[in-house]
N, C-alpha and C positions, 0 to 999 in steps of 0.2 A: 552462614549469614541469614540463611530463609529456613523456615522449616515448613513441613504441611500444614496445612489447615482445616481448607474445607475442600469438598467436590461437590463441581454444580452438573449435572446433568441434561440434556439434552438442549445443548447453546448450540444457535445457529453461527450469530454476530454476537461480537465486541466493540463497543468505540469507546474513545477517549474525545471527552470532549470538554475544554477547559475544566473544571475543576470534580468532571462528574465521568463515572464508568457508565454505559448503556448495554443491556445485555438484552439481546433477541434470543427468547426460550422458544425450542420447537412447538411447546404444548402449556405454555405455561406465561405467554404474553411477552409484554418491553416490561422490564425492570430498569432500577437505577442501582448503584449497588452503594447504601449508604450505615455508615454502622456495624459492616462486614458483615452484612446478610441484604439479600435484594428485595426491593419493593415495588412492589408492581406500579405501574401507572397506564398500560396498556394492557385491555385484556385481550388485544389481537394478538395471534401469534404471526410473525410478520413470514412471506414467502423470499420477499429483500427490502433492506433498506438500508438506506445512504443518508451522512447530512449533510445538511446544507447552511452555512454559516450557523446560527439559533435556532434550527429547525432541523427536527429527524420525521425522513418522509420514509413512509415504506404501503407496503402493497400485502395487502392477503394472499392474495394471486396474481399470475404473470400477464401483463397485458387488462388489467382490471383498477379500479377507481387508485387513486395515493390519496392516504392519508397524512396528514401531517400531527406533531407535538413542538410544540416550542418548549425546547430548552431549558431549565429553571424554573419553568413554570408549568410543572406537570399535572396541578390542579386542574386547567383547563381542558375542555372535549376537545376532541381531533377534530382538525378540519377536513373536508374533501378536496381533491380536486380532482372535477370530473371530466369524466373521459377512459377512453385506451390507454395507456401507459405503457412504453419499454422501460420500468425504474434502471435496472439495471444494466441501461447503456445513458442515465444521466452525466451530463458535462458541466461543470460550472466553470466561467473566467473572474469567478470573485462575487459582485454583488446580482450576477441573473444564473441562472440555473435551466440548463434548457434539458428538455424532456422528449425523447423520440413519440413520435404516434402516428401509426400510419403514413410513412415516406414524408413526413415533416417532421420539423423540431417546433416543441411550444416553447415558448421564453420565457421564464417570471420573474419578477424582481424580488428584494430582499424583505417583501413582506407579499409573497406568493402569489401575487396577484399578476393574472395574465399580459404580458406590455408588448407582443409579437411573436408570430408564424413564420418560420423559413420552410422553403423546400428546399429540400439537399439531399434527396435520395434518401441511401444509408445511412446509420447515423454515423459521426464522423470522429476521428482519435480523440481527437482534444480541439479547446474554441481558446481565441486568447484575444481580446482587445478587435472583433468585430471581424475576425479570422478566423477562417479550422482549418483543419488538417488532414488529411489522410496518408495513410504507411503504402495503402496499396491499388496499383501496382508499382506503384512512386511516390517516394514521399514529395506530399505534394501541399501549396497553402492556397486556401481560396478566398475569394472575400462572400462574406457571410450574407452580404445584402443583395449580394447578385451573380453567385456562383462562378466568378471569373475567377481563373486561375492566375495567380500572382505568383508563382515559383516552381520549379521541382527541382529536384536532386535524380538525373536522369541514371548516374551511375548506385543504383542499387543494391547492389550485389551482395550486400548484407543484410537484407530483405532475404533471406530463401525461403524462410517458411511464407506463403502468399495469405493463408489462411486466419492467422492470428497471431499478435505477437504477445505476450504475458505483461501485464502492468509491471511484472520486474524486471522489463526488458528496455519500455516506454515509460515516459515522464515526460510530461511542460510542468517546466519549473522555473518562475518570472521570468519568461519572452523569451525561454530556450530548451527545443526540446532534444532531449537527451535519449539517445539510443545507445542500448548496452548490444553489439552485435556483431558480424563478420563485417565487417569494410570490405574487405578484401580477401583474393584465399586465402587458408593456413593462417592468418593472423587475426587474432580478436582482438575488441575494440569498441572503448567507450567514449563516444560522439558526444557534439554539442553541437546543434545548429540555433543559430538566428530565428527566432520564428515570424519574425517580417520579412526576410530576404532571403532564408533559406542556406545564407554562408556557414560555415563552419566557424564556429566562436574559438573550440581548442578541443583537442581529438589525445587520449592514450591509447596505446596498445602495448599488445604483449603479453599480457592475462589475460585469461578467464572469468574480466568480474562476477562477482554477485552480488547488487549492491542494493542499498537502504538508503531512502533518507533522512537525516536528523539533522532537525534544525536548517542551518542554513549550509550543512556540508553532506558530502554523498560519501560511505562509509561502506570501503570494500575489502568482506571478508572472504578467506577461503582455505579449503585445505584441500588439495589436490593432487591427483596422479600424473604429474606433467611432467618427462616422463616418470620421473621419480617425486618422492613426497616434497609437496611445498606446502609449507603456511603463511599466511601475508595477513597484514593490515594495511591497507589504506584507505588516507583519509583527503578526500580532496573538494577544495573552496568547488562549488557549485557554478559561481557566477564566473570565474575568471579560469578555472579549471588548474588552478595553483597545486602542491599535493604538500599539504600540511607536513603527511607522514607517511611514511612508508618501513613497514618494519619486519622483518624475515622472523614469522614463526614457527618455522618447522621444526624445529627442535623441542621447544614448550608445550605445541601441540600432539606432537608425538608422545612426551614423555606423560604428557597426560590423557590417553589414553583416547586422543580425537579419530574420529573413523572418516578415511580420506574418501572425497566427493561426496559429504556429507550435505544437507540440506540445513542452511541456518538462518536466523533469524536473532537480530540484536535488538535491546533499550539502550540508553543511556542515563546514566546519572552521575552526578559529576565525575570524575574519573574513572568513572565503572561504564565497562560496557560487560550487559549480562547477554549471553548467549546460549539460544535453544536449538540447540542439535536434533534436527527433526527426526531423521532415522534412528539414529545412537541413544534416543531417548533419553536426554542428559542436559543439565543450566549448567554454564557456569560463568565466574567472573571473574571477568579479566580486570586487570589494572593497568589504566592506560601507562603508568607515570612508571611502573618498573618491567613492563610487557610480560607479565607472571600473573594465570590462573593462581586468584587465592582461597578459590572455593568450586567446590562444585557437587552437585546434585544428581542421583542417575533413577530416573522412574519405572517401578514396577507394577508395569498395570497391563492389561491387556490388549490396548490399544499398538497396533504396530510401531504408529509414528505420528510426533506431535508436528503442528500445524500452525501454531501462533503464540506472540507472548507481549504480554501490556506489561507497564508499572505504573500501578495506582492506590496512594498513601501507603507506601512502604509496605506494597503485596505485591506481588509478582503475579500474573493469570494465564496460566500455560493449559492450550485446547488442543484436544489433540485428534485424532480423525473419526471418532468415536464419539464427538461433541460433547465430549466432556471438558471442566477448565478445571483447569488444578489449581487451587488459592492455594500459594505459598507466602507466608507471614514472614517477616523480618524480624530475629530473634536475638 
């Protein structure tokens, strides 16, 4: 279905952002990738950047000025915004974007202009509607204007690690945030709290998710040594925690040749969901509608184990730890 194409060399970042690819080169600036080749429009090579609604903000360096580019319209110079910066502990609840600096958050609105300072210490999980949040030592919600605590979750215990939890672990996803993690012993479990009250919205357990979001549903795959081989899909409503699907692939993923406790990463496109097996060095695509790999691809490169995968106008952009992306074309 894909074949190769091109290799791009030394990629930090990838985004997708409506209808444009953005590529952060280590030595070689922000591109757009337009035409199946990249064009530059920044000659900074970014240290990190994130965006934010119409705007891609990034940093030369850590803790040094953010530049910004608006979107679409890459003709225009970067703007500043001065100051210290932690970019890469930015938070946004939609249209303000708030920016750690020195034991405050800066606030700005959706044309980057400064509109308020919170103290909150550390910077905090996630912000949602004049709220944030923190995991540890309890997940806790506070109000943003004056650090009063509005909630906790006192039973924890699915918190072990105190240190940090992996953004594929945490999500706030519209006014609920979702923790993939131990509840309790011996049983895993993918939560959903309130993130005004803190209650539980709807809780599964029993796997080991791994999960992604797309679109408006939370998409959990895996193939596991539990005790013996399992493969599974599910696919579950986000808001009401419904489970669309659930479909036992051990069998298919076996027979095609899946390497169990593998590290994956999905797209979607309409009834394809394509799959990068980070370790196994291998896409391939499944078909939601007869639960049968109809293809797949296995990479000989020297990179150990690939890292990420976009789809954007029928190319597939597979990065692998060696910051390279591999363009594979739709044939």
């Amino acid at each position: 279905m894909f074949t190769p194409f091109q290799q791009l060399e030394k990629v930090k970042y990838t985004y997708l952002h409506k209808q444009e690819l953005i590529i952060c080169f280590a030595d070689k600036g922000i591109a757009i990738y337009r035409e199946e080749a990249p064009v530059q429009v920044s000659a900074v090579s970014p240290w990190y950047a994130c965006r934010f609604n119409d705007w891609l903000l990034f940093q030369a360096e850590n803790e040094g000025p953010v530049q910004y580019l608006q979107t679409g319209s890459w003709q225009q110079p970067a703007g500043i915004l001065e100051g210290s910066f932690l970019l890469y502990k930015a938070l946004t609840d939609g249209n303000t974007i708030y920016i750690p600096a020195a034991n405050k958050l800066q606030a700005f609105n959706e044309h980057l202009q400064p509109v308020n300072t919170y103290s909150v210490g550390r910077a905090p999980a996630a912000i949602y509607k004049d709220k944030y949040f923190r995991l540890v030592p309890h997940l806790s919600g506070f109000s943003l204007a004056d650090n009063t605590k509005l909630w906790e979750v006192s039973n924890d215990a699915f918190l072990e690690d105190k240190t940090m939890l992996p953004e594929s672990y945490f999500s706030l996803q519209n006014g609920l945030l979702i923790i993939r993690s131990k509840f309790e012993s011996f049983k895993n479990y993918l939560t959903a709290f309130d993130a005004s009250t803190g209650i539980i919205t709807w809780q599964h357990h029993g796997f080991l998710p791994a999960t992604q979001y797309i679109g408006d549903e939370i998409f959990v795959f895996s193939y596991l040594m539990t005790p013996g081989l399992q493969g599974r899909l599910c696919i579950i409503n986000r808001e009401n925690g419904e489970i669309l699907k659930d479909a036992d692939l051990t069998d298919e993923l076996t027979q095609q040749g899946f390497k169990a406790s593998d590290y994956y990463r999905l797209v979607k496109q309409d009834h394809y969901l394509y799959i990068m097996a980070g370790y196994g060095k291998a896409l391939y695509a499944f078909n939601m509608n007869t639960d049968k790999i109809d293809w797949q691809y296995k990479f000989n490169i020297p990179a150990q184990w690939l890292t990420d995968i976009k789809l954007y106008n029928d190319s597939l952009f597979i990065t692998d730890e060696q910051e390279n992306v591999h363009v594979l074309k739709r044939s």
